[in-house]
The first five atom37 places (N, CA, C, CB, O) and aatype in JSON, in Angstrom:
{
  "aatype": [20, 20, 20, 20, 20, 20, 20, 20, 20, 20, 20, 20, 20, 20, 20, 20, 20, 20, 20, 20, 20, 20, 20, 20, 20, 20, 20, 20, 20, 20, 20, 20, 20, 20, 20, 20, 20, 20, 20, 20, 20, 20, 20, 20, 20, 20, 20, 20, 20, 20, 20, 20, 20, 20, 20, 20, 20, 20, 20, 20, 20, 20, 20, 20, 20, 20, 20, 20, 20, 20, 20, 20, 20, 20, 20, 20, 20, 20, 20, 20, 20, 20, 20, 20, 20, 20, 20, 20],
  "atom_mask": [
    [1, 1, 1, 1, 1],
    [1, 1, 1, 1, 1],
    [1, 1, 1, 1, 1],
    [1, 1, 1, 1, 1],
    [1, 1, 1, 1, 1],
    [1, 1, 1, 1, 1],
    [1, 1, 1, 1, 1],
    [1, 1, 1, 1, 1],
    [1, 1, 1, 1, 1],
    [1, 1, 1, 1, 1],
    [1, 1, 1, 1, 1],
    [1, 1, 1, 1, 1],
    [1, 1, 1, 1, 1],
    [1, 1, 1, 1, 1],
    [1, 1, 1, 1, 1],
    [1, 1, 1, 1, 1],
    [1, 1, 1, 1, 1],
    [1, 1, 1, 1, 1],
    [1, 1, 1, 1, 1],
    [1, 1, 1, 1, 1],
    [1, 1, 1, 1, 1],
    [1, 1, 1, 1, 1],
    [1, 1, 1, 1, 1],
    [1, 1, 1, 1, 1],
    [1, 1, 1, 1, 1],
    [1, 1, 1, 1, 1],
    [1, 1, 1, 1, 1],
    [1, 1, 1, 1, 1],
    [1, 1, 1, 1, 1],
    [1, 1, 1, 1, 1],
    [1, 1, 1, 1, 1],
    [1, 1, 1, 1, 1],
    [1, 1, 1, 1, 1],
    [1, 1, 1, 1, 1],
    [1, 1, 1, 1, 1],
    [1, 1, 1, 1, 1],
    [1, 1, 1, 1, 1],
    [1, 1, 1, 1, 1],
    [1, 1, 1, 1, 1],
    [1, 1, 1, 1, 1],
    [1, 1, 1, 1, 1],
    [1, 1, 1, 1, 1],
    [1, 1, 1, 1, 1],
    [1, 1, 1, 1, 1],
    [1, 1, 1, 1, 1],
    [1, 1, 1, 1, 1],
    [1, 1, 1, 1, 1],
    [1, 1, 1, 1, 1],
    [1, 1, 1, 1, 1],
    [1, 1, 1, 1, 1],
    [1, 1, 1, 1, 1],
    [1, 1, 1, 1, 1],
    [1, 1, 1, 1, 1],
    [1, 1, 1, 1, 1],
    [1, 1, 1, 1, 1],
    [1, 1, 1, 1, 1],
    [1, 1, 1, 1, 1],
    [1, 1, 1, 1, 1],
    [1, 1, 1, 1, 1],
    [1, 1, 1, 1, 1],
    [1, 1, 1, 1, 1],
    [1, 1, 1, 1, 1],
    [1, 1, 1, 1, 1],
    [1, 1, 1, 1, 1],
    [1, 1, 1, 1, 1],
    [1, 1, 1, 1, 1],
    [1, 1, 1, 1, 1],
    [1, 1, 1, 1, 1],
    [1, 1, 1, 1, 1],
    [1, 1, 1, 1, 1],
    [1, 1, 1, 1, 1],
    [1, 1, 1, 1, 1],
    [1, 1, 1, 1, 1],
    [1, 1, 1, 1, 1],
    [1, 1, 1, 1, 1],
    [1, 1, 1, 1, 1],
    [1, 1, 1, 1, 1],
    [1, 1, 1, 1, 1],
    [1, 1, 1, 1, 1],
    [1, 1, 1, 1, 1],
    [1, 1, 1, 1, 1],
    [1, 1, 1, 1, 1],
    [1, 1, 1, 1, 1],
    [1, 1, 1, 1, 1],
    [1, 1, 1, 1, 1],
    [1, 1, 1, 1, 1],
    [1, 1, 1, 1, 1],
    [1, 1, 1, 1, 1]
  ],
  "atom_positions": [
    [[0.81, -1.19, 0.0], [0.0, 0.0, 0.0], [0.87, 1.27, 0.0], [-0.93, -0.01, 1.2], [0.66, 2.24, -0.73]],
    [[2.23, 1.11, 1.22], [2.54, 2.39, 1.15], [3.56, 2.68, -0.58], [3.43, 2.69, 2.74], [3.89, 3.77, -1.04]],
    [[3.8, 1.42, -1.1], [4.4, 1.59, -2.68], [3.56, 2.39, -3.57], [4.56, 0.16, -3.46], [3.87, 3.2, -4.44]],
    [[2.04, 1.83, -3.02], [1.18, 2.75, -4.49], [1.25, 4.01, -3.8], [-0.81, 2.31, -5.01], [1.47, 4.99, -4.52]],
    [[1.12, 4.19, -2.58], [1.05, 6.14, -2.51], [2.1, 6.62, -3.03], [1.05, 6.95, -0.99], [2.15, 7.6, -3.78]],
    [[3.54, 5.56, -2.41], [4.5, 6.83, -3.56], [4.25, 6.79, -4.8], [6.14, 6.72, -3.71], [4.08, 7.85, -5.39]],
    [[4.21, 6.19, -5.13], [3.51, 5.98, -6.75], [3.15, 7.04, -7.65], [2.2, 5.31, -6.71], [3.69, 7.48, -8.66]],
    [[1.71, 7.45, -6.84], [0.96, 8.11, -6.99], [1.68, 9.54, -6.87], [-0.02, 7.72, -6.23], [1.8, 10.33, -7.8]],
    [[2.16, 9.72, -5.49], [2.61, 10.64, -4.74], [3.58, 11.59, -6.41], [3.65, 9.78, -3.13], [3.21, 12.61, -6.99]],
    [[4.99, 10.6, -6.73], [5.48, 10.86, -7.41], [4.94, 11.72, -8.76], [5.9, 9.94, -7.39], [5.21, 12.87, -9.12]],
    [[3.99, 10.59, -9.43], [3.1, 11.0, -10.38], [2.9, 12.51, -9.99], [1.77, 10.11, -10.39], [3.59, 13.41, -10.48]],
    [[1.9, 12.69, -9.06], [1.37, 13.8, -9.1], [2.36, 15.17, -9.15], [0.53, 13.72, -8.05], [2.15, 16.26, -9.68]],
    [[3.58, 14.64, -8.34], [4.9, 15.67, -8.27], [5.43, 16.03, -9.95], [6.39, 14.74, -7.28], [5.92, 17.11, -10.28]],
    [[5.22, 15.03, -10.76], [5.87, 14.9, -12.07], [4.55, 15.59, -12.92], [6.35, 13.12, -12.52], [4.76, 15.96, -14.08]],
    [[3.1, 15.76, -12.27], [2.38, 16.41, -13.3], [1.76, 18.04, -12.65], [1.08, 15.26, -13.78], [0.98, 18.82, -13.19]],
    [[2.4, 18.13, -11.44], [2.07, 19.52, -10.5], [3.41, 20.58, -11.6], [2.64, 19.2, -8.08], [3.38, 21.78, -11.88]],
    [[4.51, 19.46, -12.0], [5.89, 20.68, -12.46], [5.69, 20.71, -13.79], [7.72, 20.21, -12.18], [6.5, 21.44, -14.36]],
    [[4.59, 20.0, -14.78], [4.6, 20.09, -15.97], [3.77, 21.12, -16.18], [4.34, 19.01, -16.59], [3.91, 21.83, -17.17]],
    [[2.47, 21.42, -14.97], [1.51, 22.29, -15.03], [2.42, 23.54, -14.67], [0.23, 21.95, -14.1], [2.07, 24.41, -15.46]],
    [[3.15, 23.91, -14.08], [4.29, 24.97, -13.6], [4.61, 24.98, -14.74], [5.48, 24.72, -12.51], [3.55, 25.31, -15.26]],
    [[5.54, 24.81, -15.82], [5.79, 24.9, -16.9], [5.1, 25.16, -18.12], [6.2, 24.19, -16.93], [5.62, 25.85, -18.99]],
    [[3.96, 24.65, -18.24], [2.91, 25.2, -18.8], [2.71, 26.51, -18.39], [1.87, 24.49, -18.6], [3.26, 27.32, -19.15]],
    [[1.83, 27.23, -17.02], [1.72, 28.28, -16.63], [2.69, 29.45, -16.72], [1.46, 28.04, -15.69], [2.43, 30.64, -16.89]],
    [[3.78, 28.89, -16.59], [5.36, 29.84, -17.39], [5.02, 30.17, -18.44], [6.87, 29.06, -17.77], [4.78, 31.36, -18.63]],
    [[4.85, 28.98, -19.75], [4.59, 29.45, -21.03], [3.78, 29.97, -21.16], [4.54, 28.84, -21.84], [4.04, 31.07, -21.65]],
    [[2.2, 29.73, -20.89], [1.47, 30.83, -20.93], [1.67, 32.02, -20.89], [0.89, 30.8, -20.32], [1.27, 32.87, -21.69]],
    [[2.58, 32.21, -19.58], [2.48, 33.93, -19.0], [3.71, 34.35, -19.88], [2.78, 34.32, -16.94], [3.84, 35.53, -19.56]],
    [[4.86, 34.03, -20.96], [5.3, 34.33, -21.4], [4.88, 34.53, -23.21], [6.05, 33.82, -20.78], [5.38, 35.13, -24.17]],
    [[3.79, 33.73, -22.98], [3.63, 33.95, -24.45], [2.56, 34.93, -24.01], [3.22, 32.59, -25.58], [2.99, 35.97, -24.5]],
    [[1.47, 35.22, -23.41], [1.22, 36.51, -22.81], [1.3, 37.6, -23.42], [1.89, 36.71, -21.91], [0.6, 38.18, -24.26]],
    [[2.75, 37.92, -22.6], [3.62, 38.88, -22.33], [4.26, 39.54, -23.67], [4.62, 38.3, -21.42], [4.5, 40.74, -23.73]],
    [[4.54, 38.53, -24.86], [5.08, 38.95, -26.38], [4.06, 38.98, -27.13], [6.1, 38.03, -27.09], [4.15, 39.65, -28.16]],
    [[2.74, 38.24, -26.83], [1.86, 38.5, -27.33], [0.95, 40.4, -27.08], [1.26, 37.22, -26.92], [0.23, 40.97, -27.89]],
    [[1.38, 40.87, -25.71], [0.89, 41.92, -25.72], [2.38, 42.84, -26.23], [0.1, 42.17, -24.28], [1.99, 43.84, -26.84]],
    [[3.25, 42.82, -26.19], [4.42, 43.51, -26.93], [3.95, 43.66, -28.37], [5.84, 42.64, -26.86], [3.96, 44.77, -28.91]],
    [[3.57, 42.67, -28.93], [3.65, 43.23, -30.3], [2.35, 43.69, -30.74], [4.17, 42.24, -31.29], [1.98, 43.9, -31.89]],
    [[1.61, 43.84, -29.45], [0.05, 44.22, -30.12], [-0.04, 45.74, -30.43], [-1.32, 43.86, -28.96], [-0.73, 46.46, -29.7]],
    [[0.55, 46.16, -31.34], [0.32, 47.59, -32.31], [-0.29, 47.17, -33.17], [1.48, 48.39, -32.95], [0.21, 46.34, -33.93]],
    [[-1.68, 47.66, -33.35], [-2.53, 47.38, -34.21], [-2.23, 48.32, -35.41], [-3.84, 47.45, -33.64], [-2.21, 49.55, -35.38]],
    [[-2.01, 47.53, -36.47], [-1.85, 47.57, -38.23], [-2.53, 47.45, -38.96], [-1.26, 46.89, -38.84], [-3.34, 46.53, -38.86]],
    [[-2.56, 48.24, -39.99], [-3.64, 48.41, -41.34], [-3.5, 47.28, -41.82], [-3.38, 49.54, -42.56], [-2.3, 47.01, -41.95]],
    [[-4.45, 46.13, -42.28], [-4.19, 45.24, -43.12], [-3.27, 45.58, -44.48], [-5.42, 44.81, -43.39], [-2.68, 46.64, -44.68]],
    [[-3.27, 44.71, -45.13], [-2.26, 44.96, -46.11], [-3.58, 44.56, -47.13], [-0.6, 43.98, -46.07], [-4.21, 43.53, -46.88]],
    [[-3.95, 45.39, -48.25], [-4.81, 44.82, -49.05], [-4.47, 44.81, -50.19], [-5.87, 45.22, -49.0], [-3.76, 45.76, -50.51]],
    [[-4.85, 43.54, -51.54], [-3.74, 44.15, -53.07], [-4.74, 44.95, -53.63], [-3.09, 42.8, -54.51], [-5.95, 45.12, -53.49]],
    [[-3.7, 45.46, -54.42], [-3.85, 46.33, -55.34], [-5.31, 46.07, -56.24], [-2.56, 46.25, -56.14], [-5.66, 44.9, -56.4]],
    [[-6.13, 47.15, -56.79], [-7.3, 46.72, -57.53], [-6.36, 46.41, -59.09], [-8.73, 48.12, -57.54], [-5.35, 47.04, -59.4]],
    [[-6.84, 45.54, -59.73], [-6.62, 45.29, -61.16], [-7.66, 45.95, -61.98], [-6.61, 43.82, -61.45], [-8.85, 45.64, -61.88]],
    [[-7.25, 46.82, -62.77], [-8.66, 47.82, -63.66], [-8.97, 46.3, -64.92], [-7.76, 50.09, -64.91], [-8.07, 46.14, -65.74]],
    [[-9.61, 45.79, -64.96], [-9.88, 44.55, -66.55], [-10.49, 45.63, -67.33], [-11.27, 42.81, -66.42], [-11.25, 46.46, -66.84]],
    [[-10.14, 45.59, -68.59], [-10.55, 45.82, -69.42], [-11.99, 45.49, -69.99], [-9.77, 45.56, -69.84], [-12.5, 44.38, -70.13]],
    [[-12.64, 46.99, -70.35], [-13.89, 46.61, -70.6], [-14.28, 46.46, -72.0], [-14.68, 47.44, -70.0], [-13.93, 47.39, -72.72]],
    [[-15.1, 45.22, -72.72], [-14.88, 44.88, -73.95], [-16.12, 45.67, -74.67], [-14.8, 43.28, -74.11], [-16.98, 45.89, -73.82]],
    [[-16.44, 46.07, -75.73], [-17.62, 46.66, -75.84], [-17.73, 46.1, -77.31], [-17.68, 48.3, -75.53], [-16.91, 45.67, -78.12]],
    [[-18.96, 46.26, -77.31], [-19.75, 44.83, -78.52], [-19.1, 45.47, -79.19], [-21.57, 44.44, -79.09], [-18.64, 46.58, -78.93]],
    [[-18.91, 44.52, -80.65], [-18.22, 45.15, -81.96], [-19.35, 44.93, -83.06], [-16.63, 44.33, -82.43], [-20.03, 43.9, -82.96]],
    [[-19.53, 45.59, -83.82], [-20.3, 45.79, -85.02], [-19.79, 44.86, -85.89], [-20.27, 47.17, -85.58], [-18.63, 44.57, -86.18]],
    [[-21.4, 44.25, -86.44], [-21.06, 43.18, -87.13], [-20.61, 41.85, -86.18], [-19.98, 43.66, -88.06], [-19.63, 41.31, -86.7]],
    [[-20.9, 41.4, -85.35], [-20.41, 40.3, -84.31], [-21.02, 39.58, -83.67], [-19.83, 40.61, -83.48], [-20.85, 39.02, -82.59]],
    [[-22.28, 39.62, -84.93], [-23.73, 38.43, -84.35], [-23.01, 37.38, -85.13], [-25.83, 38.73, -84.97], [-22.31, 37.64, -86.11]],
    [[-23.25, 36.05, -84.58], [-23.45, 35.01, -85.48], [-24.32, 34.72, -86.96], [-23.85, 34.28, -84.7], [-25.37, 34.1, -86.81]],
    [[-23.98, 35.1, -88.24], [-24.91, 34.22, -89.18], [-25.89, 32.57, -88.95], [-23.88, 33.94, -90.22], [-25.27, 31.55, -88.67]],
    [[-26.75, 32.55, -89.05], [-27.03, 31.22, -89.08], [-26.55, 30.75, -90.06], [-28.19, 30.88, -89.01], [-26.12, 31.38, -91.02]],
    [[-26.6, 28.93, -89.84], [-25.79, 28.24, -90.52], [-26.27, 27.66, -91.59], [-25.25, 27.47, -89.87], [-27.23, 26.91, -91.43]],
    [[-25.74, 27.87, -92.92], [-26.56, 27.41, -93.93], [-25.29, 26.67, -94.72], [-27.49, 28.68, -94.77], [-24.1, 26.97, -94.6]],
    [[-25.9, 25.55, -95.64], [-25.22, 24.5, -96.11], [-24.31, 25.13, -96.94], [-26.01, 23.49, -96.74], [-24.75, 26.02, -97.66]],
    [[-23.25, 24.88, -97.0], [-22.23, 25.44, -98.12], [-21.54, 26.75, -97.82], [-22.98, 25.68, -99.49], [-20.67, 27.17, -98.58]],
    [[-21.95, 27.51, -96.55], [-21.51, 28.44, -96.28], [-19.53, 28.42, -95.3], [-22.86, 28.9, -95.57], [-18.91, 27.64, -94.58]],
    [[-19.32, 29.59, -95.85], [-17.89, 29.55, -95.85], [-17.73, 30.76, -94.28], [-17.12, 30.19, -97.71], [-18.53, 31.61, -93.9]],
    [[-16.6, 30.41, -93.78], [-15.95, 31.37, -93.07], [-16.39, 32.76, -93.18], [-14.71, 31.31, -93.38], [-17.09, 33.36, -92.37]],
    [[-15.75, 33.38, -94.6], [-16.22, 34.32, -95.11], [-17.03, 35.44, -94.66], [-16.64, 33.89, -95.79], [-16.73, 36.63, -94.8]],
    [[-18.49, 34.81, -93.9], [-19.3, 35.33, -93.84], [-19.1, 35.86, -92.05], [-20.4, 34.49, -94.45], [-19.47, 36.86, -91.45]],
    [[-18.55, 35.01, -91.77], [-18.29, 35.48, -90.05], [-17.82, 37.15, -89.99], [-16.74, 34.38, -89.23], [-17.47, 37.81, -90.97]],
    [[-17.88, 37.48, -89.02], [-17.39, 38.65, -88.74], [-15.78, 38.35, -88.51], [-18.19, 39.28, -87.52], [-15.49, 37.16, -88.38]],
    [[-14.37, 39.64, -88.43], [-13.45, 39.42, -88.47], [-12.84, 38.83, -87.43], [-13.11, 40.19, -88.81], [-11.9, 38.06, -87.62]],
    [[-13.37, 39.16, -86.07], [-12.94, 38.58, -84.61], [-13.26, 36.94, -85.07], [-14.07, 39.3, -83.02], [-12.43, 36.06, -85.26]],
    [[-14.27, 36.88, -85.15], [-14.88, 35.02, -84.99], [-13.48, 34.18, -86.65], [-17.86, 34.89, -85.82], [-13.03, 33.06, -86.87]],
    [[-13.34, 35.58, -87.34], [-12.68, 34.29, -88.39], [-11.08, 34.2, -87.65], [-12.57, 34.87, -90.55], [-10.44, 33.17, -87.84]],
    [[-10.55, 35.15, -86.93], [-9.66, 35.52, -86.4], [-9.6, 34.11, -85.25], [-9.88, 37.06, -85.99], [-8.63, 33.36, -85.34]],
    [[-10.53, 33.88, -84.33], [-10.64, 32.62, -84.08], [-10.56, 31.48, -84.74], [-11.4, 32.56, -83.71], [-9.62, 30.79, -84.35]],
    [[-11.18, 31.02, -85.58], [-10.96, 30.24, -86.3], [-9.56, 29.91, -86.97], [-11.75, 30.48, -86.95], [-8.8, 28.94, -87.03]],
    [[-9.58, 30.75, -87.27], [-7.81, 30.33, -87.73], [-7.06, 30.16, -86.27], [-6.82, 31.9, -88.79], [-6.03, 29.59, -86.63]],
    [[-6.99, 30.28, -85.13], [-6.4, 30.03, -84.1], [-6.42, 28.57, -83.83], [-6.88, 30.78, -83.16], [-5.36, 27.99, -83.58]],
    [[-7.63, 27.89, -83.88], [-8.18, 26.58, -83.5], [-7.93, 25.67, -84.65], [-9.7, 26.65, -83.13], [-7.85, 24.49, -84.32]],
    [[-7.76, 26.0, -86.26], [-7.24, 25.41, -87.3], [-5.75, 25.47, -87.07], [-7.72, 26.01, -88.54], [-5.14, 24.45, -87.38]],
    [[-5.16, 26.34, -86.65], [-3.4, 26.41, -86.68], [-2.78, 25.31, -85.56], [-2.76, 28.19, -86.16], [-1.76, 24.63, -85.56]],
    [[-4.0, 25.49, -84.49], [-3.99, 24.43, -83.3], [-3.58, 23.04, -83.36], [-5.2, 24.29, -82.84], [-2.6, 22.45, -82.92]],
    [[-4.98, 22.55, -84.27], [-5.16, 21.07, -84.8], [-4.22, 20.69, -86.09], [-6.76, 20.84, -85.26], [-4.27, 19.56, -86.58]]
  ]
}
């Protein structure tokens, strides 16, 4: 019996100095935690202006009729086309 009290006894000595050590760190992280508390402007990025596209004349689709050629597209859409032919 008196083996398990030291036992115990010990234990509790070995988890009373870990809680001491803990409570240290706490009060030291605390302590740098209020040191560096100067409150700062976030840092925010920069706005990006995008470019605004504005319809182009002539830049509806034709419907599609049999035998019909490129040709008839407007210059942007044939301008595509040749991108996706140079592609393949």
């Amino acid at each position: 019996m008196h083996a398990e009290a030291d036992r115990v006894l010990s234990e509790l000595a070995e988890a009373e100095a870990v809680l001491e050590r803990r409570v240290a760190a706490l009060a030291e992280l605390a302590e740098a935690l209020a040191a560096d508390a100067v409150p700062q402007e976030p840092v925010r990025p920069a706005s990006v202006p995008s470019p605004v596209k504005v319809p182009v004349a002539g830049s509806v689709v034709p419907e599609w009729l049999r035998g019909g050629t490129a040709q008839v597209l407007a210059p942007e859409y044939r301008r595509l086309l040749g991108v996706l032919e140079a592609d393949s």
